[in-house]
ZAMARGU-4260 file (C-alpha; in steps of 0.2 Angstrom, whole numbers, plus 5000, padded with zeros to 4 digits):
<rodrens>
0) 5000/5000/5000 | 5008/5015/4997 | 5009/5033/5005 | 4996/5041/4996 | 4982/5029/4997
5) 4984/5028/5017 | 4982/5043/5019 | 4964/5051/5022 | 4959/5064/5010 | 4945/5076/5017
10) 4929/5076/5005 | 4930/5092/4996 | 4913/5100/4993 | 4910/5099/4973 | 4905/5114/4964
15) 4891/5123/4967 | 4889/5117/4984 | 4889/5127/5000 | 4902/5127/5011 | 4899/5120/5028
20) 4897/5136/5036 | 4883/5139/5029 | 4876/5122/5029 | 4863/5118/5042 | 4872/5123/5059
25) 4875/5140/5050 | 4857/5145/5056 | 4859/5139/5074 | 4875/5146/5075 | 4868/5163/5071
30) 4853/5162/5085 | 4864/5155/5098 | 4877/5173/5093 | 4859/5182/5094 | 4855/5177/5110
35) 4872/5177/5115 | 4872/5196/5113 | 4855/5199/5120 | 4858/5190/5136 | 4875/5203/5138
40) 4863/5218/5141 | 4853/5216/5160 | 4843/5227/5156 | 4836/5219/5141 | 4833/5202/5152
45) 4826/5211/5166 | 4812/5216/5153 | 4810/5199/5149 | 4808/5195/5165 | 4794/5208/5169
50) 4785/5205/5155 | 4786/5186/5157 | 4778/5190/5176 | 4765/5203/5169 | 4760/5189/5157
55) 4757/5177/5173 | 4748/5188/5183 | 4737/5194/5170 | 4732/5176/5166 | 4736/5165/5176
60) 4733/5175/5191 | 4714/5174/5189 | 4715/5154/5191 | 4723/5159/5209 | 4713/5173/5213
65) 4696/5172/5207 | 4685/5188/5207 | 4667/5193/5203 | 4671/5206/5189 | 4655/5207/5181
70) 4642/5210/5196 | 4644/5226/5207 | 4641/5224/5226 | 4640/5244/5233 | 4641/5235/5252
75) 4662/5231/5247 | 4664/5250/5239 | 4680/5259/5241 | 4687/5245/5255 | 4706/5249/5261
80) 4720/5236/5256 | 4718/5222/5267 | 4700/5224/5272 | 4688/5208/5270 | 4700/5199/5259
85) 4705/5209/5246 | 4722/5213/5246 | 4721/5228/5236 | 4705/5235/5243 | 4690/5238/5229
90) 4686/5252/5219 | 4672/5262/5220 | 4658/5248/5212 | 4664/5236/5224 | 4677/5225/5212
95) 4689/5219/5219 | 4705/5227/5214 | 4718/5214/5213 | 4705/5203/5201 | 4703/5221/5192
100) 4721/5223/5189 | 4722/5205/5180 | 4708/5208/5170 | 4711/5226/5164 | 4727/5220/5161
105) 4723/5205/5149 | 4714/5218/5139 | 4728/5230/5138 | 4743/5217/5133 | 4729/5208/5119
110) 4723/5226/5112 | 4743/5232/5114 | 4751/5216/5106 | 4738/5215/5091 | 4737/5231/5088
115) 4756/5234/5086 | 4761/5216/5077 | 4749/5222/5065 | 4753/5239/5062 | 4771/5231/5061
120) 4764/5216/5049 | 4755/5231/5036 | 4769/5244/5039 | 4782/5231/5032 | 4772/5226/5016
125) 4768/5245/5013 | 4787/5250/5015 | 4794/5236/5007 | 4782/5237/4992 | 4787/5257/4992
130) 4804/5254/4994 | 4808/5240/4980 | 4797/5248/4968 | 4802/5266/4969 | 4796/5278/4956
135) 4779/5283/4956 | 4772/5271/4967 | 4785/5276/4980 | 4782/5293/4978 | 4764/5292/4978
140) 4764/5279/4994 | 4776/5290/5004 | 4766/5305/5001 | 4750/5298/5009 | 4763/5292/5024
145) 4769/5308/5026 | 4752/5316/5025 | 4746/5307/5041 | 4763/5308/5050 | 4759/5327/5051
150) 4742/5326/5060 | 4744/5320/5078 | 4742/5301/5082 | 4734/5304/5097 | 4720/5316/5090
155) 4719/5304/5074 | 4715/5290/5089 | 4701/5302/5097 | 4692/5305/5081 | 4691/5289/5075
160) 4687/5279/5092 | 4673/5294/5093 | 4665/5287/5078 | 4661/5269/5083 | 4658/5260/5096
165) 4674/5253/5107 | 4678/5235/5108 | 4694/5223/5109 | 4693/5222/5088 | 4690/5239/5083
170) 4703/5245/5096 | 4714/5235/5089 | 4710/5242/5071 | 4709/5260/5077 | 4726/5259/5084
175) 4735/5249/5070 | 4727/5261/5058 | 4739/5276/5063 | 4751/5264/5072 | 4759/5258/5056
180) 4765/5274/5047 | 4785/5273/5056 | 4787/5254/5051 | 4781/5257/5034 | 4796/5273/5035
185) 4808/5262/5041 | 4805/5247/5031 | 4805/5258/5015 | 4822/5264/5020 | 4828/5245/5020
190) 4821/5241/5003 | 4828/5255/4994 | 4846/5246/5003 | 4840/5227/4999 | 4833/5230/4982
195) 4852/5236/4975 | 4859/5215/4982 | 4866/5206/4969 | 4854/5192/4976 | 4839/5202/4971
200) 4847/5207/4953 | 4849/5189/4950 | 4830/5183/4954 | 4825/5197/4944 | 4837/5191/4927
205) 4828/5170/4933 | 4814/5179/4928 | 4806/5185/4945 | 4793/5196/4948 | 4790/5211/4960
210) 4780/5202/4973 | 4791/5186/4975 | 4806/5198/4976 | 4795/5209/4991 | 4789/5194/4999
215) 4805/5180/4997 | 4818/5194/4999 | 4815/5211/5005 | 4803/5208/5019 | 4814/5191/5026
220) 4831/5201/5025 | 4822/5215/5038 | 4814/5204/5047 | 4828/5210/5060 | 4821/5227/5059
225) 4804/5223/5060 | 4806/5210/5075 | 4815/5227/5084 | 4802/5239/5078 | 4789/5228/5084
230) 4792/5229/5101 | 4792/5246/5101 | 4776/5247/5091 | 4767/5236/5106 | 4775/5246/5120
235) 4766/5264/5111 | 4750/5251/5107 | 4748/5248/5127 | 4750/5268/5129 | 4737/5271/5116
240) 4725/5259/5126 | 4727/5271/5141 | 4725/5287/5131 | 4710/5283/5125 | 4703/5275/5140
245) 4709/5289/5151 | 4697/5302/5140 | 4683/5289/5140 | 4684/5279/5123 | 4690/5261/5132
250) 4677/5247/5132 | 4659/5249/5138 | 4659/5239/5157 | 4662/5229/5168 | 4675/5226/5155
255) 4690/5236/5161 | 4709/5239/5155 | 4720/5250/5166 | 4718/5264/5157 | 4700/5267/5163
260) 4704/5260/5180 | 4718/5274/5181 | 4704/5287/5174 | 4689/5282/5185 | 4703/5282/5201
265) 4707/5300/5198 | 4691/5306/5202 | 4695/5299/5220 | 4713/5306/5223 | 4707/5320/5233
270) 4698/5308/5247 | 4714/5298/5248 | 4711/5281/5237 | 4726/5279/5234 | 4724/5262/5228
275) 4715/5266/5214 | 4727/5276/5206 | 4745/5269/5208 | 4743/5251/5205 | 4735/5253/5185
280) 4746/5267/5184 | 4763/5255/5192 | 4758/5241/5176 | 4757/5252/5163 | 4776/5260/5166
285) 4782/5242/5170 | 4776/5233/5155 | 4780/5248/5144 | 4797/5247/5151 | 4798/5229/5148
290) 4792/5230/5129 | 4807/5245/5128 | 4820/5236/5136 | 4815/5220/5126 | 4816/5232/5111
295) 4835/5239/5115 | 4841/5223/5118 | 4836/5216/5103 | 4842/5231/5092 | 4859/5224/5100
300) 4858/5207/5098 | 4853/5208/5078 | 4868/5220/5076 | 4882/5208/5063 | 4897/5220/5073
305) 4891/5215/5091 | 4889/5198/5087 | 4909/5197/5079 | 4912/5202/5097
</rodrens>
């Protein structure tokens, strides 16, 4: 036998065929870097960590503490912390205020979450069809964009919650309906970058059309940006939720959200009902804060220069 022939050869991948770094584990690799980086930032993990405890005592809390929240009972009105086994007294109708909290809260993180994902989910399609096209239709769709950027969200939210009647769906529509006019910015600016890769110029000399180079190209190459932008999109969804309720557009009762319950506390705040007031108003900055801390650390941990580190 000689030399050669005992000697192992390594297989060479043939032509055409990746390299093994990008092969299966390259998809892996680049999750496990991901969340490498977005476990480095404390502040990113303590909003995991809030919002992962918001979510269980919104929802799971009820199954520990269950509450009468339909029916009102005037004999349990405006009860101190403590008194008669409620541990966060009762608001003025007699509901108990820890049950009140959960429940308003399960409104406010579904209204916030499906407003905002889907004001992120149009605001990407939007941008990324303005974006690759360019043109007319860029110019054209930007205009409009632009046009309802300069009116004021929040007076944009009280015209059109004033025109129907609230619920959990047409929140949610009323609030993506203005919500999605910075994705659809932002996503545009990514498209006008992606649409110029060589990846893109090759589809398009295959034979591709615009919407498989939006839908197969530009929109999964910013998924990055759009996962980031969403959490910010939920955080001022939530925010929303509390605007409008505070002025008195939330949905009709017993339903409650913490908006409303902060609105319907202040009227109390001179006789000392301190209870009414500070836990809605506690939630909202901790899961805004949550959704925002989330948000920064996730901006980090989809940054290629962080993740080399």
């Amino acid at each position: 036998m000689t030399a050669e022939a005992a000697t192992p050869t390594t297989p060479q991948p043939a032509a055409g065929e990746p390299a093994d770094d990008d092969g299966p584990d390259a998809t892996p690799g680049l999750a496990r870097r991901t969340l490498a980086v977005f476990a480095r930032n404390r502040l990113a993990l303590l909003g995991a960590g809030l919002l992962a405890a918001l979510l269980a005592f919104c929802f799971l809390g009820p199954l520990v503490h269950p509450t009468d929240q339909v029916h009102t009972d005037l004999d349990q009105a405006s009860l101190a912390p403590g008194e008669a086994g409620h541990p966060l007294g009762t608001t003025d109708l007699g509901y108990d205020m820890l049950g009140r909290l959960m429940h308003g809260g399960q409104t406010s993180l579904e209204v916030g979450l499906a407003a905002g994902l889907l004001a992120t989910l149009f605001g990407t399609v939007y941008g990324a069809v303005a974006g690759y096209f360019g043109g007319w239709a860029d110019a054209v769709l930007m205009r409009v964009t632009d046009a309802a950027l300069a009116i004021p969200a929040l007076f944009l939210l009280v015209v059109v919650a004033a025109m129907v009647t609230p619920s959990k769906p047409v929140l949610i529509l009323v609030i993506a309906s203005v919500a999605w006019l910075s994705p659809a910015r932002l996503i545009r600016g990514e498209a006008l970058t992606l649409r110029s890769r060589d990846y893109v110029h090759a589809m398009r000399l295959m034979g591709g059309g615009g919407g498989r180079a939006v839908f197969r190209h530009i929109v999964p190459n910013a998924v990055g940006t759009m996962i980031v932008n969403a959490t910010f999109q939920i955080a001022d969804a939530i925010l929303y939720v509390a605007y409008l309720s505070f002025l008195g557009l939330s949905i009709p009762p017993p339903a409650a959200d913490w908006g409303s319950m902060l609105s319907s506390g202040i009227t109390y705040t001179q006789v000392g009902y301190w209870w009414l007031i500070f836990p809605p108003g506690l939630a909202i900055v901790l899961v805004v804060a949550a959704f925002n801390f989330i948000g920064d650390g996730l901006r980090d941990a989809f940054d290629v220069r962080l993740q080399k580190n």
